[in-house]
C-alpha positions as CSV (number, residue, x, y, z in Angstrom):
1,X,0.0,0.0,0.0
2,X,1.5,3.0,-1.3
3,X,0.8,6.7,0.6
4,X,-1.6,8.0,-1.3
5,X,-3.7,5.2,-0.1
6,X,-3.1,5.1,3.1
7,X,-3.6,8.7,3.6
8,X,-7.2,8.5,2.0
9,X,-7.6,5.2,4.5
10,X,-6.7,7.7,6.9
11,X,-9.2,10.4,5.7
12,X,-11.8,8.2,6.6
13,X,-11.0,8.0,10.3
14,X,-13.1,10.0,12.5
15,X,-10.7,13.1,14.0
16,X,-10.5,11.6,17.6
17,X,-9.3,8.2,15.8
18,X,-7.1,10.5,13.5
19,X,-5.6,12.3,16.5
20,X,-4.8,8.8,18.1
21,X,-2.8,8.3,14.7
22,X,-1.1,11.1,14.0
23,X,-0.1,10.7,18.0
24,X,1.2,7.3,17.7
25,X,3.4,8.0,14.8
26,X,5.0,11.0,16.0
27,X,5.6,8.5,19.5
28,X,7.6,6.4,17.3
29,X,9.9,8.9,15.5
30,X,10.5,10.7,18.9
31,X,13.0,7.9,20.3
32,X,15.5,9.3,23.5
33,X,19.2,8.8,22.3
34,X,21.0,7.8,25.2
35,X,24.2,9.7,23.9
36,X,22.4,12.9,23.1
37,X,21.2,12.9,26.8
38,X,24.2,12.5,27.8
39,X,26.0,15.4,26.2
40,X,23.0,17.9,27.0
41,X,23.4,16.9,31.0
42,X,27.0,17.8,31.0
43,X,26.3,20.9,29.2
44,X,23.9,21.8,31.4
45,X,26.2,21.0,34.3
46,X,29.4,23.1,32.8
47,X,26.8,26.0,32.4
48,X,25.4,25.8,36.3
49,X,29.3,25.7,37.2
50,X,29.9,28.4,35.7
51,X,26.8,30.3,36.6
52,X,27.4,29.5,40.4
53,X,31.4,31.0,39.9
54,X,30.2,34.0,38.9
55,X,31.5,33.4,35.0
56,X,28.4,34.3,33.2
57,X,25.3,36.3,34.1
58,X,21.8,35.1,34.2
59,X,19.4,36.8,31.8
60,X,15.7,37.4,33.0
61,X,13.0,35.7,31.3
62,X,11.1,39.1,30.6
63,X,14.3,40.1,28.9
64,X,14.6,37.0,26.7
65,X,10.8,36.1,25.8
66,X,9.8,40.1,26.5
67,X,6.0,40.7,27.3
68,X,3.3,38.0,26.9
């Protein structure tokens, strides 16, 4: 079954049931890398260090994101 027909399988679905699709295919590309993790914990970690040693200044929210 080529795309095409699945997608006009798909159209048929009610929206709730294509919700519960479109949910559980995006679940299955969205896989953790265990390296990747890794790497962004001991970024995070470098950047508290230096943070709490007075290397680097914080930067408020409001003037990052600005007014909601």
């Amino acid at each position: 079954m080529g795309t095409q027909e699945l997608a006009a399988l798909v159209l048929k679905l009610n929206p709730t049931e294509r919700f519960e699709l479109i949910e559980f295919a995006l679940r299955s590309l969205d896989k953790p890398d265990p390296e990747v993790d890794r790497l962004w914990i001991e970024e995070a970690e470098r950047r508290l260090l230096a943070y709490r040693a007075g290397k680097v200044n914080g930067i408020s929210a409001h003037d990052v994101l600005g007014e909601f």
